[in-house]
C-alpha positions as CSV (number, residue, x, y, z in Angstrom):
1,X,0.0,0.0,0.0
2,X,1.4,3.2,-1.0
3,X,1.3,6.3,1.2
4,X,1.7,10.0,0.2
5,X,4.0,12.1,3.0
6,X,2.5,15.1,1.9
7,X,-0.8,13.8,2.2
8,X,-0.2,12.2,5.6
9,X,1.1,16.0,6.7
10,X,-2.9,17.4,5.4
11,X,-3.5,15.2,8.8
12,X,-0.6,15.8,11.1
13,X,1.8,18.8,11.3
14,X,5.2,16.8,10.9
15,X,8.6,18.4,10.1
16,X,10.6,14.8,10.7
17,X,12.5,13.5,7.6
18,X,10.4,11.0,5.5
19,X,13.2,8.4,6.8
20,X,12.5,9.5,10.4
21,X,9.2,8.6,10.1
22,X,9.1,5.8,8.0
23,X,11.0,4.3,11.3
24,X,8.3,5.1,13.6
25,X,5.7,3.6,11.3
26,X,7.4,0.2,11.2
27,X,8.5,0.1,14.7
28,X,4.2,0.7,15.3
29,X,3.6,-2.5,12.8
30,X,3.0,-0.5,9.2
31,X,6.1,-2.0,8.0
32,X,8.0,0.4,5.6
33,X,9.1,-1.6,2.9
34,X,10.9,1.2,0.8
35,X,10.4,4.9,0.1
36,X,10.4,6.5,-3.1
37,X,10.4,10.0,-4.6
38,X,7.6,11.4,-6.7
39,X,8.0,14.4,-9.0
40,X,4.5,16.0,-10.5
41,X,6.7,16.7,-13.8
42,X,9.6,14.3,-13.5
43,X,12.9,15.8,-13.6
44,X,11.3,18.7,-12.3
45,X,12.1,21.0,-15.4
46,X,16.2,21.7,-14.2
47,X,18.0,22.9,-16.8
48,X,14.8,24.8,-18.2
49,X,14.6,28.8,-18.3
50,X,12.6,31.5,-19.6
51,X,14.0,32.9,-23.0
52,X,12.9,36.1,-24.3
53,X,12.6,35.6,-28.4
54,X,14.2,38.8,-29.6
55,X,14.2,37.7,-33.3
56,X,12.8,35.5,-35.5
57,X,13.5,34.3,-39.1
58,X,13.0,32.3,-42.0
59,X,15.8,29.2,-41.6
60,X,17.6,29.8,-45.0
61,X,17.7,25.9,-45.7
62,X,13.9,25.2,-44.5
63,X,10.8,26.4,-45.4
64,X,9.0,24.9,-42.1
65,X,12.0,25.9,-39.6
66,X,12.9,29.7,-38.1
67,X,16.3,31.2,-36.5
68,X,15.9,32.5,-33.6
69,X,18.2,34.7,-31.0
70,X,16.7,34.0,-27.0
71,X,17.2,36.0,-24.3
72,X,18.5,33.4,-21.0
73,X,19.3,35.7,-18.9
74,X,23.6,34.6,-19.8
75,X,25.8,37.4,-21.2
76,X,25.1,36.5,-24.5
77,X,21.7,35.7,-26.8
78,X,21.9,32.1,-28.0
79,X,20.7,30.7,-31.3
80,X,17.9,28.3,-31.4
81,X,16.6,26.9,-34.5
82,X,12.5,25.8,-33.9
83,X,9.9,24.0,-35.8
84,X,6.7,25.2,-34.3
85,X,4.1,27.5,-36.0
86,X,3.8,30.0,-33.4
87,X,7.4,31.1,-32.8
88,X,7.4,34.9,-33.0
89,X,9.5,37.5,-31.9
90,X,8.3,39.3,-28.4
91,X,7.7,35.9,-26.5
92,X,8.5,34.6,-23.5
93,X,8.9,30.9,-23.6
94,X,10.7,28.0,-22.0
95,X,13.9,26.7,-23.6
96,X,15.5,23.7,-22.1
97,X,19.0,25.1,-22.6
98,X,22.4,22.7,-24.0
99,X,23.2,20.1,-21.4
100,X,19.1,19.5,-20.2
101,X,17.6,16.2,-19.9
102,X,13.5,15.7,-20.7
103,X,11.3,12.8,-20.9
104,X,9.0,11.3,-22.6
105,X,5.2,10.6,-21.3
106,X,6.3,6.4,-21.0
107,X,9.3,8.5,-18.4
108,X,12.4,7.6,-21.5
109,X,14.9,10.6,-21.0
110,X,16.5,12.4,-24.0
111,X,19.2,15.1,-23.7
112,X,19.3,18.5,-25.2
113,X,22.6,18.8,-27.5
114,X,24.3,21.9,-29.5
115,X,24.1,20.7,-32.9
116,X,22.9,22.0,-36.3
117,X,19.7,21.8,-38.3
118,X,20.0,21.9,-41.8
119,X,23.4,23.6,-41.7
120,X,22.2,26.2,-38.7
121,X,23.6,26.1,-35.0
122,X,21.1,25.3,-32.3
123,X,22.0,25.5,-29.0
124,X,19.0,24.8,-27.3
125,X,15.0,24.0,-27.5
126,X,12.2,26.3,-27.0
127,X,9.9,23.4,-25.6
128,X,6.3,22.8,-25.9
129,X,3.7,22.1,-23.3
130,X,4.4,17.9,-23.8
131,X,7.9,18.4,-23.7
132,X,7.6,19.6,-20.2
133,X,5.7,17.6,-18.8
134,X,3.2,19.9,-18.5
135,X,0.6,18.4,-20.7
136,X,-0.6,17.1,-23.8
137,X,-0.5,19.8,-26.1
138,X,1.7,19.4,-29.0
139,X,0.3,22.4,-31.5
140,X,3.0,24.7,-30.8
141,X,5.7,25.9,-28.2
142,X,4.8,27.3,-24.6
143,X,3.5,31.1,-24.4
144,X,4.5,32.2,-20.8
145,X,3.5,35.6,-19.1
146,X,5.2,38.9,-20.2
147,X,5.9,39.4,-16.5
148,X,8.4,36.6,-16.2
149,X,12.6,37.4,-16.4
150,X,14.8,35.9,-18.8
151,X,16.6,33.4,-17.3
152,X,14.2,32.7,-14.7
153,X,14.3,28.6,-13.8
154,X,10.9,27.0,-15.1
155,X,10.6,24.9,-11.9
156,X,9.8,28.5,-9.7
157,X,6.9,28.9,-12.4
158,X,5.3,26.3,-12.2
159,X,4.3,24.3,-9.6
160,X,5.7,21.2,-9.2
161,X,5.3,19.2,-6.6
162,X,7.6,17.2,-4.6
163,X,6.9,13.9,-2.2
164,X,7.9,11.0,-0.6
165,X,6.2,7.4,-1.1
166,X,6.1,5.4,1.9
167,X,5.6,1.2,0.5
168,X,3.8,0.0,3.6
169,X,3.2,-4.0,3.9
170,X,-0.1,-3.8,5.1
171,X,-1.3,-7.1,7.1
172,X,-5.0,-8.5,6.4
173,X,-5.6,-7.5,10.1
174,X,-4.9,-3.9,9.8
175,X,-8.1,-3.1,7.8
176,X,-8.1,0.2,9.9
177,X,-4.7,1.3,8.2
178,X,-6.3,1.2,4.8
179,X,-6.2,5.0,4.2
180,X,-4.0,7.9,5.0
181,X,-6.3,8.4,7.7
182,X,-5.5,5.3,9.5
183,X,-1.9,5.7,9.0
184,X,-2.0,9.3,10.8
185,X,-3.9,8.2,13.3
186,X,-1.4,5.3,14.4
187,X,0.8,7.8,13.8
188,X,-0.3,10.2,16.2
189,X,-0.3,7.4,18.9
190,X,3.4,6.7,18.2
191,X,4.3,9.9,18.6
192,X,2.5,10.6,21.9
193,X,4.3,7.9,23.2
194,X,7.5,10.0,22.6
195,X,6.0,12.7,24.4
196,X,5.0,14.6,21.2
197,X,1.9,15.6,21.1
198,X,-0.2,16.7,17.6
199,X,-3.5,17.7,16.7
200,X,-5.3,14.7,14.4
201,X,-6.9,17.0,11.6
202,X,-10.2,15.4,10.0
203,X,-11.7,16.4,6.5
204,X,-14.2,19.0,7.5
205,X,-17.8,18.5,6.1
206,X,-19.2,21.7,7.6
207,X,-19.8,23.1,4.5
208,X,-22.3,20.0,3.1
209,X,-25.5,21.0,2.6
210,X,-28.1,20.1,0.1
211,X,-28.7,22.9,-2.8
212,X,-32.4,21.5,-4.0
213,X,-34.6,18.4,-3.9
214,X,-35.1,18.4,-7.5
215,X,-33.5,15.3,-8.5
216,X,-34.8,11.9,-6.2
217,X,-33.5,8.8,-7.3
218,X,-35.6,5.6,-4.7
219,X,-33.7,3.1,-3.1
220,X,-34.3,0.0,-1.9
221,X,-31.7,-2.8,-0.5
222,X,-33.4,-6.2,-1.3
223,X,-31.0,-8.6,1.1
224,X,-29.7,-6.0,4.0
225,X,-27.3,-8.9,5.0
226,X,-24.8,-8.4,2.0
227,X,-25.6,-4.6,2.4
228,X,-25.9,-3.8,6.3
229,X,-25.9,-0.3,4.9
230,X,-26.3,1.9,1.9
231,X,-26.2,5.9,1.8
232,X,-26.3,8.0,-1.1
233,X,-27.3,11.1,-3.0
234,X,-27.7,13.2,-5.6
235,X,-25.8,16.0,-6.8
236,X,-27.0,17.5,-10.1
237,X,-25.7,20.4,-12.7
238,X,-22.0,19.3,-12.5
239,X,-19.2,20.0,-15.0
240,X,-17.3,16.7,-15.9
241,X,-13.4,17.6,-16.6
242,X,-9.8,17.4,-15.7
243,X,-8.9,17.4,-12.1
244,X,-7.3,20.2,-10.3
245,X,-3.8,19.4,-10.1
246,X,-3.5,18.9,-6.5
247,X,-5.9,16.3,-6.6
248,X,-4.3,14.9,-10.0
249,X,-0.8,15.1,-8.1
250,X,-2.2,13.1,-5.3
251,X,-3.4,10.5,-7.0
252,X,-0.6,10.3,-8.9
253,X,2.2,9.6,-6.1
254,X,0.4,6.6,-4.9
255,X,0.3,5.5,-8.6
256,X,-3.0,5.7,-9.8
257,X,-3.8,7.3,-12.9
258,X,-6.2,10.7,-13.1
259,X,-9.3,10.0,-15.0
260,X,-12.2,12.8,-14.4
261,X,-12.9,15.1,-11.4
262,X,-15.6,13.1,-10.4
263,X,-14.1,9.8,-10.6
264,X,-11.3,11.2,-9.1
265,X,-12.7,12.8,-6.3
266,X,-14.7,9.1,-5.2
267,X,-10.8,7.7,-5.3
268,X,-9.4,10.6,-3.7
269,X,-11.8,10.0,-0.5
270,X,-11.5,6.4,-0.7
271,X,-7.6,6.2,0.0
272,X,-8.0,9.2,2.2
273,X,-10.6,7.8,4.6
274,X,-10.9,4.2,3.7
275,X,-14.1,4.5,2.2
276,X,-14.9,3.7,-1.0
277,X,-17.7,5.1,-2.9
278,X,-19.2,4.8,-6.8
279,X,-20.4,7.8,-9.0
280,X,-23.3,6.8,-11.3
281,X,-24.5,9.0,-14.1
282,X,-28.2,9.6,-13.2
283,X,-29.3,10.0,-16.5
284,X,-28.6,6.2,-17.1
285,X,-30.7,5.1,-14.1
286,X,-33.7,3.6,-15.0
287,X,-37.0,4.3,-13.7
288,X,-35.2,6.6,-10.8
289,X,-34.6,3.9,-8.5
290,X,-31.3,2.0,-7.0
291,X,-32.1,-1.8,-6.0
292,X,-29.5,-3.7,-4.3
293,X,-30.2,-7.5,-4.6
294,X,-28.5,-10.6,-6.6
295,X,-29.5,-11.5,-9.9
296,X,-29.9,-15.6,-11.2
297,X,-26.7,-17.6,-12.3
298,X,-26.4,-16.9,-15.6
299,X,-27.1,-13.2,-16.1
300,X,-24.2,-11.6,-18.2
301,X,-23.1,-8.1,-17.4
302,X,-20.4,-6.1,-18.8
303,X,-17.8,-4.5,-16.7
304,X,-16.1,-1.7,-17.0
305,X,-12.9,-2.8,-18.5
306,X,-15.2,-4.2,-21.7
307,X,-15.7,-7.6,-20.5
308,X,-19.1,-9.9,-20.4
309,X,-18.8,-11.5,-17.3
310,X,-21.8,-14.3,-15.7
311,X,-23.1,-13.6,-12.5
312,X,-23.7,-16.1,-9.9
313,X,-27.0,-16.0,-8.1
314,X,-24.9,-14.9,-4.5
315,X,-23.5,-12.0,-6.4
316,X,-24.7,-8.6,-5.0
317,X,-25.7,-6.0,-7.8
318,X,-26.4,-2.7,-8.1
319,X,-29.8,-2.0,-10.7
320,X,-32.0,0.3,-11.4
321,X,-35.1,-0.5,-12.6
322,X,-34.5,-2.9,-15.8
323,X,-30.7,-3.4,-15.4
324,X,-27.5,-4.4,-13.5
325,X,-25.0,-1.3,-13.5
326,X,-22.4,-2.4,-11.0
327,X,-21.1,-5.6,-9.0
328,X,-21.4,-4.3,-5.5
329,X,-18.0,-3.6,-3.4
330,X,-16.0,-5.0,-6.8
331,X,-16.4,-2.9,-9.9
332,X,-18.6,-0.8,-12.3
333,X,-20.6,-1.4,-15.2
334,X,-19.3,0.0,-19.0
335,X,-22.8,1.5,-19.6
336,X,-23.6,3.5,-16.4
337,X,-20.3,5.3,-15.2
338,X,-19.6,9.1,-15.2
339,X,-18.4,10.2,-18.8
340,X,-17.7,13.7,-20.0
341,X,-21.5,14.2,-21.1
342,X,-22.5,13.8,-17.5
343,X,-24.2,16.0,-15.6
344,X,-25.8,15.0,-12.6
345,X,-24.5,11.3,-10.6
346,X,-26.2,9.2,-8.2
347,X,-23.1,9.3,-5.6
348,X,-23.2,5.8,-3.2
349,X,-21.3,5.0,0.1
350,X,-22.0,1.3,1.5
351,X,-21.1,-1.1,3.8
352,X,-21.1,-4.7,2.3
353,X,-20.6,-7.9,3.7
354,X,-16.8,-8.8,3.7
355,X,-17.4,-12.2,2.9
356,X,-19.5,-11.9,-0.2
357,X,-17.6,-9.1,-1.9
358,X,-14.3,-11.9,-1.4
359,X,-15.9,-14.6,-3.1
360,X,-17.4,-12.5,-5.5
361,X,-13.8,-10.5,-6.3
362,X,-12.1,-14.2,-6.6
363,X,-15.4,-15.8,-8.8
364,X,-14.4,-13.2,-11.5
365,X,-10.4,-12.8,-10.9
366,X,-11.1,-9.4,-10.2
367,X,-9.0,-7.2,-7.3
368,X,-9.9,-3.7,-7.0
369,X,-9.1,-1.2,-4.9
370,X,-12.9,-1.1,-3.3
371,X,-13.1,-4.4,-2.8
372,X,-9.3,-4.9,-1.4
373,X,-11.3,-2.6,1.2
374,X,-14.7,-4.0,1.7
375,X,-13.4,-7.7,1.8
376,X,-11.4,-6.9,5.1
377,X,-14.1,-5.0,6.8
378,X,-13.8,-0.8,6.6
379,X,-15.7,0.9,9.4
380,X,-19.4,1.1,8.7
381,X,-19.7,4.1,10.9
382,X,-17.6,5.7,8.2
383,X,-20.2,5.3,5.4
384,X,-21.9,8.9,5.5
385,X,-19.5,10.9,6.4
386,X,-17.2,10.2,3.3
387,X,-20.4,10.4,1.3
388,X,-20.4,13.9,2.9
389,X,-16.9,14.2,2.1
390,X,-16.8,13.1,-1.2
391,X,-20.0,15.4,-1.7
392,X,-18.2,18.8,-0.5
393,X,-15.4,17.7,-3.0
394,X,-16.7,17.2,-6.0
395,X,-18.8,20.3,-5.6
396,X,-16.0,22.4,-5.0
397,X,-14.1,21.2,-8.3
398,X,-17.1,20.6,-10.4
399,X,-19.9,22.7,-9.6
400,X,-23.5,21.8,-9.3
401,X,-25.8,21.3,-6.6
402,X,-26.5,18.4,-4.0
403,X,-29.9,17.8,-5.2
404,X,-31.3,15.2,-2.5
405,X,-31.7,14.4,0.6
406,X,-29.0,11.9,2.5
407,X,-30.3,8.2,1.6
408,X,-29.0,6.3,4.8
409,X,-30.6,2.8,4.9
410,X,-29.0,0.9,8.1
411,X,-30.2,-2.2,9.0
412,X,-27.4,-3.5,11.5
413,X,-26.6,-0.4,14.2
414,X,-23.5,-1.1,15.8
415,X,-22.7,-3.0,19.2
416,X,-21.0,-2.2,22.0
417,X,-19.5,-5.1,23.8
418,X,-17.3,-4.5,27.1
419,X,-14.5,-6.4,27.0
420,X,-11.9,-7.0,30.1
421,X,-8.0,-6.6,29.0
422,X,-5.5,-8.6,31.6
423,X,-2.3,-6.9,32.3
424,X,-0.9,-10.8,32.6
425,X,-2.2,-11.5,29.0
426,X,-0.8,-8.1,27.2
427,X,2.8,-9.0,29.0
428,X,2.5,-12.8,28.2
429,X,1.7,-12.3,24.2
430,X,4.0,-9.2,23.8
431,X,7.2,-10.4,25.9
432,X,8.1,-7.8,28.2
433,X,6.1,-5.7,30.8
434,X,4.8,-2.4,29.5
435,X,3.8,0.2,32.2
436,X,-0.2,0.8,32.7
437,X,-0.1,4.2,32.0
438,X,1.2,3.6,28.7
439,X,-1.2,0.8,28.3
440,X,-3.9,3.2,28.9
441,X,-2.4,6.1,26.6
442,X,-1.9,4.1,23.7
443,X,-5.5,2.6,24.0
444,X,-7.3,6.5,24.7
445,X,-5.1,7.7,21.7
446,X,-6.4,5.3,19.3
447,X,-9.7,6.2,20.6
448,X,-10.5,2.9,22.1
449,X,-12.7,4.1,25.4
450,X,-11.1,2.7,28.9
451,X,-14.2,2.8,31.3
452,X,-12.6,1.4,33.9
453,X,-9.2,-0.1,35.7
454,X,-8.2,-2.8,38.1
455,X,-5.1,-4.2,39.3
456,X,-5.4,-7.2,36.8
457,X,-6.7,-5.0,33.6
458,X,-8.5,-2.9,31.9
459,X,-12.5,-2.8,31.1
460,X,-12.9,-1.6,27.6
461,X,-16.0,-0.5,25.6
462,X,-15.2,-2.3,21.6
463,X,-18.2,-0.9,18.5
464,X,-18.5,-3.5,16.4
């Protein structure tokens, strides 16, 4: 499982070196199998400046080639010879100057050389947006602001972001360190224990609140023991597009790869808090109403990646009225997910049986990242506050309204059991005595309530 240390520092204020705390985490049992380095625009653009084009002409031995003189802020204008259509004299651009190395999208590296073109010196490139990095744009070279100096590096720009990659090797027990949530807050209780004491930060959802009631999609959950519970919501008017890049950068350290705000926003929650969560488009819901239940052996439904798969009769679907659209807890359907035509998204957030989602997952040879979640147990009392979450999100970075109330169907309300800890038993499995207090501290910072204390133990009060 990967980890973002940026991320992890959106939940706890740490200064320590990545190493430093890569150490804690294994000593607490999040093993730290390595830690790499993630760049937003790998190589992060060194060797690139701002050039100031102060001339440009026809190449002598080209028709489709110019010479140009650039401004780099050295003592002397170098010659660049360019291809692109837009080249004109006035510009500020980027030029990755003699000596720079750039890569390719597939992360292959090329060098900048002095050379000549068709009998013309070149000591440099005046790069497009692709050549960067910086996107996909390949019509012409880079037009930067007026404002900016010759000679100016490219990587105080733009913003590119630096981070550190913790690989954690999760066990199957440790369903509760499935998110950068879970790792802060094991965090936190490490750190108390050196006497250092920070402030958890959760994901606000103060500013949820719901726009309209103008689009109402039913639901009903047909077998509530596969689905214990099932929340969801509309949110309608939204514009479909390409991430922000702090959320694109995000995703991308942990190595996922950005696919639309909305889609990215439901992935973006789900390794934040655990939780995951599936975006329909609404328009493709038939009839206006969500029905949880399992379909007879034999039904063929397509999945997202293009293939027909059969059901079993114990698999749990989502349908609307007249169709399957998603294989609960496991993946999503090719004809109901959120395009760039959508506009308005049934958004769910469910708790489903951890058993059933793992023999579904293996009966089709399929391993997602929902249901590597749902088939160790995530916390059910999480389910409608990422839905909250996820809500806030994807209306700050694609507009629209929450246009429903909170569907919250829970069958199964959690128990409290009290459970007694012995001193004796703690010391007999871990090997060595641990002090009382500490016993206590470590317990009240993972927010496991101690009710009460004797000379032998510890009563506890355990939600299950």
């Amino acid at each position: 499982m990967k980890i973002s240390y940026n991320w992890l520092k959106q939940f706890l204020n740490l200064d320590w070196e990545a190493a430093e705390t890569g150490a804690l985490l294994t000593d607490l049992g999040l093993e730290v199998e390595g830690i790499s380095n993630f760049e937003s625009v790998k190589g992060s653009l060194e060797g690139v400046v701002v050039g100031h084009v102060l001339s440009c002409g026809k190449h002598p031995n080209a028709d489709r080639l110019k010479i140009t003189k650039v401004d780099i802020g050295s003592e002397n204008p170098i010659q660049i010879v360019c291809g692109a259509p837009n080249v004109a004299e006035g510009q500020k651009v980027p030029v990755a100057t003699a000596g720079t190395t750039l890569y390719t999208k597939e992360g292959e590296s090329w060098q900048i050389k002095k050379g000549k073109i068709r009998g013309e010196e070149s000591h440099g490139m005046i790069c497009a947006e692709d050549e960067l990095g910086l996107g996909d744009s390949h019509e012409g070279i880079l037009i930067l602001s007026e404002a900016l100096s010759p000679g100016t590096p490219c990587h105080k720009v733009f913003e590119i972001e630096h981070d550190q990659v913790f690989e954690i090797g999760l066990t199957p027990n440790r369903a509760d360190a499935m998110s950068h949530f879970g790792v802060a807050r094991d965090l936190k209780a490490g750190l108390e224990q050196k006497e250092i004491q920070k402030e958890l930060l959760t994901p606000s959802t103060s500013n949820f609140s719901i726009d309209n009631r103008s689009l109402k999609i039913d639901v009903e959950v047909e077998n509530n023991s596969l689905a214990p519970r099932y929340c969801g919501l509309t949110i309608s008017n939204i514009i479909v597009q390409e991430s922000p890049d702090w959320l694109k950068n995000r995703l991308k350290a942990i190595g996922l790869s950005p696919i639309n705000n909305v889609v990215d926003a439901t992935n973006y929650v789900l390794h934040e808090l655990g939780q995951p969560l599936h975006a329909f488009d609404a328009a493709k819901i038939k009839g206006g109403e969500i029905v949880v239940k399992t379909l007879p052996s034999g039904t063929r439904f397509t999945t997202l990646d293009g293939v027909e798969r059969e059901l079993h009769n114990e698999d749990l679907m989502i349908c609307d009225s007249e169709k399957p659209m998603c294989i609960a807890g496991v993946f999503g359907g090719i004809h109901s997910g959120v395009t760039e035509h959508t506009s308005s998204i049934f958004l769910e957030s469910a708790y489903f049986d951890p058993i059933s989602i793992r023999k579904t997952a293996k009966r089709h040879g399929l391993n997602t990242d929902a249901s590597f979640r749902f088939e160790r147990g995530i916390d059910i009392e999480l389910t409608e506050y990422a839905l909250k979450r996820a809500a806030v999100l994807i209306r700050e970075i694609a507009g629209g309204e929450i246009s429903s109330e909170v569907v919250d169907l829970f069958s199964k309300k959690p128990n409290e059991r009290q459970v007694f800890l012995t001193f004796d038993k703690i010391n007999s499995l871990i090997g060595q005595e641990i002090p009382r207090d500490t016993i206590k501290s470590i317990l009240s910072s993972l927010e496991i309530k101690v009710n009460n204390d004797t000379e032998s133990g510890l009563w506890l009060t355990i939600t299950y």
